[in-house]
Biotite code that builds the C-alpha atoms (Angstrom):
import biotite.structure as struc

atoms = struc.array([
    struc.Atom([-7.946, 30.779, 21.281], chain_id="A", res_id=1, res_name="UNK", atom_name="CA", element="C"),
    struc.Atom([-10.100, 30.413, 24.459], chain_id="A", res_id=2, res_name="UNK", atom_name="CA", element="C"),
    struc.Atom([-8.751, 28.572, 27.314], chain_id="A", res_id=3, res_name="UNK", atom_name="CA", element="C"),
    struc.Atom([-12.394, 26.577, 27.248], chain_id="A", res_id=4, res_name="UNK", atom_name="CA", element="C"),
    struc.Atom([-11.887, 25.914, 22.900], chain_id="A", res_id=5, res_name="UNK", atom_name="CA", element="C"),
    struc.Atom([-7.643, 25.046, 24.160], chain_id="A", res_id=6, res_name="UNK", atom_name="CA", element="C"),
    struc.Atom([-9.165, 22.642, 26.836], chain_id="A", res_id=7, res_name="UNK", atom_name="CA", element="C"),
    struc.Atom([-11.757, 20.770, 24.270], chain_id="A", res_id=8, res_name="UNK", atom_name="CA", element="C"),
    struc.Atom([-9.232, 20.500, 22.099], chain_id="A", res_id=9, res_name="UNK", atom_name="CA", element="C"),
    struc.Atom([-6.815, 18.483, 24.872], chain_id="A", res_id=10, res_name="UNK", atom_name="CA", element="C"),
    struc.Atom([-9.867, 16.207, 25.925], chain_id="A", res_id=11, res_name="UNK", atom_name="CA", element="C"),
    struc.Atom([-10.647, 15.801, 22.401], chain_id="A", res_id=12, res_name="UNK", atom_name="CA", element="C"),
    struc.Atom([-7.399, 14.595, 21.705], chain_id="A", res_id=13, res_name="UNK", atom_name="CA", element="C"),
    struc.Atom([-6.895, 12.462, 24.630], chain_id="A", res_id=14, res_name="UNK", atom_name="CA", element="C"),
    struc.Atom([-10.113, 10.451, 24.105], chain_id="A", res_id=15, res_name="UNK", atom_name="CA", element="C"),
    struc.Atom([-9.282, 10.388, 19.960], chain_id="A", res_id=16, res_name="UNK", atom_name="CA", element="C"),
    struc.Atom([-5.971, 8.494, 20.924], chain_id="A", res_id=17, res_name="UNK", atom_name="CA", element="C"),
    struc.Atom([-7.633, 6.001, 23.161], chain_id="A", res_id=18, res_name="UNK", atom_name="CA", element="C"),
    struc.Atom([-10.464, 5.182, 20.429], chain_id="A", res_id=19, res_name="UNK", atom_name="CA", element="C"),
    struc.Atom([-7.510, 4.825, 17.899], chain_id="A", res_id=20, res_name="UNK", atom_name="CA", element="C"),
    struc.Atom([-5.530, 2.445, 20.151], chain_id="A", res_id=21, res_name="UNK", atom_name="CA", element="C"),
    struc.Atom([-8.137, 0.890, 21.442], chain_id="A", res_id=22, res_name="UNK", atom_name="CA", element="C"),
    struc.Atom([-9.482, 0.713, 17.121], chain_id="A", res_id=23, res_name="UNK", atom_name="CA", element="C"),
    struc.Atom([-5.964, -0.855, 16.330], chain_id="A", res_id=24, res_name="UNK", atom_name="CA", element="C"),
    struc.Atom([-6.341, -3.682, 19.036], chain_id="A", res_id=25, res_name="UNK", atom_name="CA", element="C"),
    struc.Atom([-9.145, -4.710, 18.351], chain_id="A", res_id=26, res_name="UNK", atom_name="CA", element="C"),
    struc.Atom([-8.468, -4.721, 14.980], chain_id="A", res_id=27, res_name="UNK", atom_name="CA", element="C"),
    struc.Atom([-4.971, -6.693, 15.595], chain_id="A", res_id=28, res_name="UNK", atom_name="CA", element="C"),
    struc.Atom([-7.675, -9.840, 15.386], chain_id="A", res_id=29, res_name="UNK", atom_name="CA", element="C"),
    struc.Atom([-6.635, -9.728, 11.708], chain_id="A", res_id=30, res_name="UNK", atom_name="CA", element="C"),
    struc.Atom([-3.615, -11.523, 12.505], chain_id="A", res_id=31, res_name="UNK", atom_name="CA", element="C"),
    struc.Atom([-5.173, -14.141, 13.064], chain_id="A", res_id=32, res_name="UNK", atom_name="CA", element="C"),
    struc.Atom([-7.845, -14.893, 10.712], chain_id="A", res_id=33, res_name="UNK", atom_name="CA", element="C"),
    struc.Atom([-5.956, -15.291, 7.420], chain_id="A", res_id=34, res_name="UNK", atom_name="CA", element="C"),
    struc.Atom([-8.795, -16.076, 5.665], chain_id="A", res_id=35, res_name="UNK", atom_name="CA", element="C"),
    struc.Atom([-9.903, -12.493, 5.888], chain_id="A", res_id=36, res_name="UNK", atom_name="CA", element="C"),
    struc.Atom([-6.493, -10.836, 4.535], chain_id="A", res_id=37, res_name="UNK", atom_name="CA", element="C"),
    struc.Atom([-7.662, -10.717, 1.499], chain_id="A", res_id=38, res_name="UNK", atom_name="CA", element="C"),
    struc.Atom([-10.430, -8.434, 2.161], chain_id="A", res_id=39, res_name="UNK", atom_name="CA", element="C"),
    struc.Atom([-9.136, -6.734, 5.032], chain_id="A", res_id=40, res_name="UNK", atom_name="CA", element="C"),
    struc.Atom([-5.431, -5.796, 3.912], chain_id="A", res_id=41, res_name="UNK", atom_name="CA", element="C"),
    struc.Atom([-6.200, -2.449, 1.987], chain_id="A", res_id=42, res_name="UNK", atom_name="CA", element="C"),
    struc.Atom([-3.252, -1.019, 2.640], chain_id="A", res_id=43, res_name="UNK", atom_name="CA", element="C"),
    struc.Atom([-0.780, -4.210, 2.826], chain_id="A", res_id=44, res_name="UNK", atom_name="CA", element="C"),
    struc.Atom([-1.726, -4.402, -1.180], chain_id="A", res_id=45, res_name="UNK", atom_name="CA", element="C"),
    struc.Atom([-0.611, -0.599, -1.973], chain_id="A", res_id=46, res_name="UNK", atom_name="CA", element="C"),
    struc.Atom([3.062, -1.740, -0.894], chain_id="A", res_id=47, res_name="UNK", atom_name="CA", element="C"),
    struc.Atom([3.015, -4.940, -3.449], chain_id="A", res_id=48, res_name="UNK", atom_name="CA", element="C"),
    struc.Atom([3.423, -7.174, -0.742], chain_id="A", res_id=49, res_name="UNK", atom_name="CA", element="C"),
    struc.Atom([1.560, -10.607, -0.691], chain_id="A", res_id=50, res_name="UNK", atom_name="CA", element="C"),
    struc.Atom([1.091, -11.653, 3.157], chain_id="A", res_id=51, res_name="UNK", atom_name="CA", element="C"),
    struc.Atom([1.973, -14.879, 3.331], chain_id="A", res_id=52, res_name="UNK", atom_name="CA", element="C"),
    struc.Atom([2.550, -14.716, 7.095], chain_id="A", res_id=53, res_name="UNK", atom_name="CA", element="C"),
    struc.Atom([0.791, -11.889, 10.053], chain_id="A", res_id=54, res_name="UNK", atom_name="CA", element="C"),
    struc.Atom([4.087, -9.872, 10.654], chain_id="A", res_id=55, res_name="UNK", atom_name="CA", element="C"),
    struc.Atom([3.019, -8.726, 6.493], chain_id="A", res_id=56, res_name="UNK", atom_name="CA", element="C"),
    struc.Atom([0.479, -7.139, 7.247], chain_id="A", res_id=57, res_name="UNK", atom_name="CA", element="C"),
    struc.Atom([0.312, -3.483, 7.889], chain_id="A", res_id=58, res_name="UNK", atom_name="CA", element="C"),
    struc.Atom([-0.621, -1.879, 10.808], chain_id="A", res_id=59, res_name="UNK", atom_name="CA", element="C"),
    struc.Atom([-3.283, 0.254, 9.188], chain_id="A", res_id=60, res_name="UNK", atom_name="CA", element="C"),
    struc.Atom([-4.737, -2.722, 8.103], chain_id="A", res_id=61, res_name="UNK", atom_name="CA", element="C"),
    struc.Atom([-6.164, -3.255, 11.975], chain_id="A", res_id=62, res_name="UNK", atom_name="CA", element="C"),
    struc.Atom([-7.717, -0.305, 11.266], chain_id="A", res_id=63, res_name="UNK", atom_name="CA", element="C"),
    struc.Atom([-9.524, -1.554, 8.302], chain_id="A", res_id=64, res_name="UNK", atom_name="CA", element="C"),
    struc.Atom([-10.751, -4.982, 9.933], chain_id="A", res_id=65, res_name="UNK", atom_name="CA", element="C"),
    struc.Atom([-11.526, -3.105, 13.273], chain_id="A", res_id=66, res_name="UNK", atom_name="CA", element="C"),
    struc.Atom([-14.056, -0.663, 11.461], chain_id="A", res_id=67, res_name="UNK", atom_name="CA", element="C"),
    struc.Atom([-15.830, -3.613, 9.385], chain_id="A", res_id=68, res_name="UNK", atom_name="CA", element="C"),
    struc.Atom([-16.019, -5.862, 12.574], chain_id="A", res_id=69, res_name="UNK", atom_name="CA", element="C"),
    struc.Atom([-15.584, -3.871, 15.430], chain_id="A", res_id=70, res_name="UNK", atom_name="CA", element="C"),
    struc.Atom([-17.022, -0.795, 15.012], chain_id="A", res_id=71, res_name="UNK", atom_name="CA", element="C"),
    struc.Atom([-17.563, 0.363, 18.299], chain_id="A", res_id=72, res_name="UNK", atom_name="CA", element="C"),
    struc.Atom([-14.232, 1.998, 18.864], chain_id="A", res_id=73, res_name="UNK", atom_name="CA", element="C"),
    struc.Atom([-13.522, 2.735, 15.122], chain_id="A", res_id=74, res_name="UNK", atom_name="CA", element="C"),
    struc.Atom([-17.195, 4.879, 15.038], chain_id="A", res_id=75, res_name="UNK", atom_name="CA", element="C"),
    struc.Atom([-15.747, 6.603, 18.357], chain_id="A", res_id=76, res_name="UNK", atom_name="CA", element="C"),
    struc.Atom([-12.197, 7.331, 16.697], chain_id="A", res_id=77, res_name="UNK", atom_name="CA", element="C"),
    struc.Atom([-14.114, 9.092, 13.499], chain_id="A", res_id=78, res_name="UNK", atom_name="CA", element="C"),
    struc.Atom([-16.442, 11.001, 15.615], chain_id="A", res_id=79, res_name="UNK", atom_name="CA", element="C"),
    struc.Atom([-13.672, 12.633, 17.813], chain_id="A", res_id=80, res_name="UNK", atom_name="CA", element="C"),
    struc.Atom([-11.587, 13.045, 14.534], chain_id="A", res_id=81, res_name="UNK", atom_name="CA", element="C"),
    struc.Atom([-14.629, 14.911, 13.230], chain_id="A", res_id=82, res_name="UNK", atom_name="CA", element="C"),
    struc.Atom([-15.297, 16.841, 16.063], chain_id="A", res_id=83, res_name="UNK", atom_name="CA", element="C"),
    struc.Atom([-11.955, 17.914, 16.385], chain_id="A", res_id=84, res_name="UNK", atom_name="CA", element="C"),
    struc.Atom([-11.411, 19.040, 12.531], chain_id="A", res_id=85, res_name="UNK", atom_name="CA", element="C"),
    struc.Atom([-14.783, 21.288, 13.283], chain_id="A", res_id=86, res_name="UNK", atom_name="CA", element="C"),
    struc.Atom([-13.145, 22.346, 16.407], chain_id="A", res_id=87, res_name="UNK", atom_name="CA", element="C"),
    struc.Atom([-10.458, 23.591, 14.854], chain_id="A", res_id=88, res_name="UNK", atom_name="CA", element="C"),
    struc.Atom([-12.296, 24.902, 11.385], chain_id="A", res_id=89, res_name="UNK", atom_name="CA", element="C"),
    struc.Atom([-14.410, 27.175, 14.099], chain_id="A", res_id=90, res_name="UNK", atom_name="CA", element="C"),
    struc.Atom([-11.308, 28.294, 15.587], chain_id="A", res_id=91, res_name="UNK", atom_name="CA", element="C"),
    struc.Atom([-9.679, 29.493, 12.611], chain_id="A", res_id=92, res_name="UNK", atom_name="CA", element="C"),
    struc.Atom([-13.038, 31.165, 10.857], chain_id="A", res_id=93, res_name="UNK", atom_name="CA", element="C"),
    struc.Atom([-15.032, 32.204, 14.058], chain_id="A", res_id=94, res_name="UNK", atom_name="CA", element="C"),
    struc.Atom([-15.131, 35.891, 12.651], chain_id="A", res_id=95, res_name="UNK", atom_name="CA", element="C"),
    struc.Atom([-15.357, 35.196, 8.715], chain_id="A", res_id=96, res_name="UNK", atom_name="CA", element="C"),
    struc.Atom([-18.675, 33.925, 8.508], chain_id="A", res_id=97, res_name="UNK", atom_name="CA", element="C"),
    struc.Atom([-18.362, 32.794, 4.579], chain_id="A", res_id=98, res_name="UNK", atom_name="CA", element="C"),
    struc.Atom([-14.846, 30.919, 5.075], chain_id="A", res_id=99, res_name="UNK", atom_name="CA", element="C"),
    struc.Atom([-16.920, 28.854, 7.997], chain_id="A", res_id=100, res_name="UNK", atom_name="CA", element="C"),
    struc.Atom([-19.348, 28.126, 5.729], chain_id="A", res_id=101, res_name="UNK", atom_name="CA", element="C"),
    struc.Atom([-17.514, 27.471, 2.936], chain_id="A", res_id=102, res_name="UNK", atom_name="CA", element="C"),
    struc.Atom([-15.342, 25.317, 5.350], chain_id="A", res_id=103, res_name="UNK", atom_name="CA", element="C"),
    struc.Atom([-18.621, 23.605, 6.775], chain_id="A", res_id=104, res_name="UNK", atom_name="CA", element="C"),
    struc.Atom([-19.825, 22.864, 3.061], chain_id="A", res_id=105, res_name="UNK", atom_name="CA", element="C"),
    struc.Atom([-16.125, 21.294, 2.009], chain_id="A", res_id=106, res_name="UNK", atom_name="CA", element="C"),
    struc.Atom([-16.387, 18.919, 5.301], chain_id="A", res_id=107, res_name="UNK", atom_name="CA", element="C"),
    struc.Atom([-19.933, 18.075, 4.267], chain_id="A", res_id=108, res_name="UNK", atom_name="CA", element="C"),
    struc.Atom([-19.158, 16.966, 0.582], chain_id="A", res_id=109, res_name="UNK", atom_name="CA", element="C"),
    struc.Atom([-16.163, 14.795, 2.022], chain_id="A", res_id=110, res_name="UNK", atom_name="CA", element="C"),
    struc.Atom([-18.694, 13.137, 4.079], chain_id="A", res_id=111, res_name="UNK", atom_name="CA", element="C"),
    struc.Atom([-21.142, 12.385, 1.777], chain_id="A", res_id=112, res_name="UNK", atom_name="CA", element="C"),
    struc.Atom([-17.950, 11.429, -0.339], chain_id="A", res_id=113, res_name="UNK", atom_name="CA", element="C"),
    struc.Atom([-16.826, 8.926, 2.193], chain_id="A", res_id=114, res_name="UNK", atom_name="CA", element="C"),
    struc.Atom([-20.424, 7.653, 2.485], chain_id="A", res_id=115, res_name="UNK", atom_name="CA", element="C"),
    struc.Atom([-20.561, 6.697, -1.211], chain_id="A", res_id=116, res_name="UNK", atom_name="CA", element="C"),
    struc.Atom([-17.010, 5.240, -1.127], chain_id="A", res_id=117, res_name="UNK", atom_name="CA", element="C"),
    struc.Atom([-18.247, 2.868, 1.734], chain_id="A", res_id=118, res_name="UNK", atom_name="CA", element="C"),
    struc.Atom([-21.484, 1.956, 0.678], chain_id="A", res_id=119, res_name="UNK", atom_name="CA", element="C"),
    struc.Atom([-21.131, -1.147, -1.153], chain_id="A", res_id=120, res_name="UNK", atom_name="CA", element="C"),
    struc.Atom([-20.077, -2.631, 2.371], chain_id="A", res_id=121, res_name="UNK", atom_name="CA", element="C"),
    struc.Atom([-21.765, -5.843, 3.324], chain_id="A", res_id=122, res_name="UNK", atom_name="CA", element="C"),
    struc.Atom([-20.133, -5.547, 7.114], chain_id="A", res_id=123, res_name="UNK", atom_name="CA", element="C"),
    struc.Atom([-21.967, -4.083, 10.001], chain_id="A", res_id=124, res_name="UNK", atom_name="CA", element="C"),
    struc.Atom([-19.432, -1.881, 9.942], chain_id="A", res_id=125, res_name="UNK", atom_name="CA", element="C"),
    struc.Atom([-19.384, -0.498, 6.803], chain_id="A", res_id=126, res_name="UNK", atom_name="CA", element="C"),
    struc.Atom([-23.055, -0.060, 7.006], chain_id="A", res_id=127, res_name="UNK", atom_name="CA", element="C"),
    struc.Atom([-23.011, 2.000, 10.426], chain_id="A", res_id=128, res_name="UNK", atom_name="CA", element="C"),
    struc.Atom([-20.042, 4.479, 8.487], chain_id="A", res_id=129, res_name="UNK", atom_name="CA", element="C"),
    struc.Atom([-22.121, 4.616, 5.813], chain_id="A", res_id=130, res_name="UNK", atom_name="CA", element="C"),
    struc.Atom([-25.084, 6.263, 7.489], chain_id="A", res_id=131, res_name="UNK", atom_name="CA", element="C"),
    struc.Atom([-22.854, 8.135, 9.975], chain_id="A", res_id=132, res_name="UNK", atom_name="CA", element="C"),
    struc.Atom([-21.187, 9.672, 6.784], chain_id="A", res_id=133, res_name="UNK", atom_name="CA", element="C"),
    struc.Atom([-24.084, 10.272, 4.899], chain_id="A", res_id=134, res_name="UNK", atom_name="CA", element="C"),
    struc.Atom([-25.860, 11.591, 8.339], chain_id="A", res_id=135, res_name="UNK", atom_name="CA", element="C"),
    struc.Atom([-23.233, 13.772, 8.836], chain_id="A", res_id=136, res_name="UNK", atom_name="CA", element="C"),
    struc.Atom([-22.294, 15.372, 5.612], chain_id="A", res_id=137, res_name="UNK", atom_name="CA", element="C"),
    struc.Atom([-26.844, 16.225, 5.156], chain_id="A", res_id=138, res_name="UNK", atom_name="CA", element="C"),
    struc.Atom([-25.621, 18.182, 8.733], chain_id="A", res_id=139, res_name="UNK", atom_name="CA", element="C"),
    struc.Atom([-22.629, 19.743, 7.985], chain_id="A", res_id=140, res_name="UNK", atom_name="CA", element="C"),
    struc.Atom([-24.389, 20.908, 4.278], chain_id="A", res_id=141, res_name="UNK", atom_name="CA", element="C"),
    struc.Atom([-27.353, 22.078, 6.588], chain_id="A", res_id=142, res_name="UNK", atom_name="CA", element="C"),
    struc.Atom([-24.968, 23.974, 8.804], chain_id="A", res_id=143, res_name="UNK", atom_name="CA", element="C"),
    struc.Atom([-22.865, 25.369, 6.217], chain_id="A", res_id=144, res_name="UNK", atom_name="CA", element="C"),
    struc.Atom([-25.907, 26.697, 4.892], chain_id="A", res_id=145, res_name="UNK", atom_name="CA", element="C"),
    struc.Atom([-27.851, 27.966, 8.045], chain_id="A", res_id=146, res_name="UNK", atom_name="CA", element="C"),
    struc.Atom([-24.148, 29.782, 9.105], chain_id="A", res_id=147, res_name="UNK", atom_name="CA", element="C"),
    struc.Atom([-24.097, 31.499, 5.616], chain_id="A", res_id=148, res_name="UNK", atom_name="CA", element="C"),
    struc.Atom([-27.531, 32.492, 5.673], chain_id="A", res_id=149, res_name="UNK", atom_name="CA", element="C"),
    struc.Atom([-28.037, 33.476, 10.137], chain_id="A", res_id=150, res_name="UNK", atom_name="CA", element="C"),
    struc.Atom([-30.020, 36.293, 10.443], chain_id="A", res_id=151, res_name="UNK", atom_name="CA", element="C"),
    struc.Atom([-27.874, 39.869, 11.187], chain_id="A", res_id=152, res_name="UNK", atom_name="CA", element="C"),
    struc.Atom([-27.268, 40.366, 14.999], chain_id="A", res_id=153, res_name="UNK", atom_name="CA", element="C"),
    struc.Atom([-29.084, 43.166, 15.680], chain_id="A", res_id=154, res_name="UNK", atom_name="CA", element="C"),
    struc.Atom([-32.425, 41.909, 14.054], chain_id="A", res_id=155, res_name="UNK", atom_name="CA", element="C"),
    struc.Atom([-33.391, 40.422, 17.823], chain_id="A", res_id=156, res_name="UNK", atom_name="CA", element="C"),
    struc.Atom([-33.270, 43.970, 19.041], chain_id="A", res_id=157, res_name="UNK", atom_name="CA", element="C"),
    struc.Atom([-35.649, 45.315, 16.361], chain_id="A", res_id=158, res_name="UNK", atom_name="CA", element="C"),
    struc.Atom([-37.940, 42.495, 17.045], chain_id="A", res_id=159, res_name="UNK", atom_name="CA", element="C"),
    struc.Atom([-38.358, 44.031, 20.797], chain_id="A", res_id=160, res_name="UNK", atom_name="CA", element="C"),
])
């Protein structure tokens, strides 16, 4: 690894925890709206718990209201995640040019995955994930296919 990929990969991470805590307090506004809990507390609901009072609900739950409120921070958060995950995916397969694309591809079909899975939203939020997703995973398919398919390197030299 590069000292310039080692040093993206710090500021990546530095700004990816900010977004997340900055995602988690904005989405601590759950607490107190208890109107919202049950439509908000995803995760509270996996653990058979009914919140009857704010100290019930989960902490990943912010996470949940933040991105169909707030969105700001939680679109920041998945775009650093994102970034990051590529980061490292070109790091690992910078020399096998199949595995990146194959790599590329898998990261694509998640997106468009994660764009389905959200797209019955009727937040602001939900709607923005849903078109960064589905954005995203068109790109990623795109680039998975234009990195499988790049012309040799020496075919700019024969052009001369």
């Amino acid at each position: 690894m590069t000292f310039n990929n080692f040093l993206q990969m710090i500021i990546a991470a530095l700004f990816f925890m900010v977004f997340t805590f900055c995602t988690w307090y904005e989405g601590s506004e759950i607490l107190d709206r208890p109107w919202e809990w049950k439509h908000s507390k995803h995760y509270t609901q996996i653990n058979d718990e009914q919140a009857i009072e704010a100290d019930d609900i989960s902490n990943f739950d912010h996470f949940v209201y933040g991105a169909k409120f707030k969105p700001l921070f939680p679109f920041l958060m998945v775009t650093t995640a994102s970034y990051l995950i590529t980061l490292t995916g070109y790091i690992l397969f910078q020399r096998r040019i199949k595995k990146m694309a194959l790599f590329l591809l898998g990261f694509g079909v998640l997106f468009l995955f994660s764009s389905g899975l959200v797209s019955n939203s009727p937040t602001v939020g939900g709607n923005i994930f849903q078109a960064f997703f589905l954005i995203g995973g068109m790109i990623a398919i795109m680039a998975a296919a234009l990195y499988y398919y790049r012309m040799p390197r020496g075919f700019n030299t024969l052009m001369k």
